[in-house]
N, C-alpha and C positions, 0 to 999 in steps of 0.2 A: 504494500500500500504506500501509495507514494504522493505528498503534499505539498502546495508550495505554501512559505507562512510569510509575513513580513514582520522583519524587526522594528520596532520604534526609537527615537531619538534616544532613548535611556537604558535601549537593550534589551527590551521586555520581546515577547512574540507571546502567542494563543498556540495551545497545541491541540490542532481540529478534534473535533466532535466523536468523529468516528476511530481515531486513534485511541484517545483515553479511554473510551469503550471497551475497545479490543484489548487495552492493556491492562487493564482494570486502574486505570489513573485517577483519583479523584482527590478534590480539595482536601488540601495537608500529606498527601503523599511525597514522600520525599525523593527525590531526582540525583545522581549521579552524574556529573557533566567531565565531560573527555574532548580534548581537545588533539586528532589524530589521521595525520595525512592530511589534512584540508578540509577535515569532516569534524559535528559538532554531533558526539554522539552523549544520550542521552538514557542512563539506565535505572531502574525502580530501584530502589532499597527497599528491601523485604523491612516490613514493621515486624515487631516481636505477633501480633497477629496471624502473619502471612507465616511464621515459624510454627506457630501453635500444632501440633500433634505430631511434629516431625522429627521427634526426640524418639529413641529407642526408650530413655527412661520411662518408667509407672510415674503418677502423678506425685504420689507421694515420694518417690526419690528424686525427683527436683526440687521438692520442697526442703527435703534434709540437705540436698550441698547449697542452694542458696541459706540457708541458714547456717550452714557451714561458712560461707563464704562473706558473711555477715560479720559474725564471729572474728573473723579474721582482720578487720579494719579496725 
């Protein structure tokens, strides 16, 4: 899928409609910016959300090393 955007005098641009759709973009997502060959590449940062259930740990064993890890400060 391929868009043309324009920049504004301050460097902003809009990133279309149908993009942030398909990427699941949405207001407070946080953006990765790369600047690479002539190219302005742009990539999501997974929230601790987008991480949720992707742990091999049980519920409860995240809870014991963050409070391990608590502990430690």
């Amino acid at each position: 899928m391929t868009q043309e955007v324009v920049v504004t005098r301050r460097g902003q641009t809009t990133i279309p409609t149908k993009v942030r759709r398909k990427l699941g973009i949405q207001e407070g997502t946080r953006l990765r910016v790369e600047a690479e060959g002539g190219r302005v590449i742009f990539t999501k940062v997974p929230s601790l959300f987008d991480l949720a259930g992707t742990s091999k740990l049980s519920r409860d064993e995240a809870f014991e090393r963050l409070d391990a890890m608590r502990e430690e400060e």
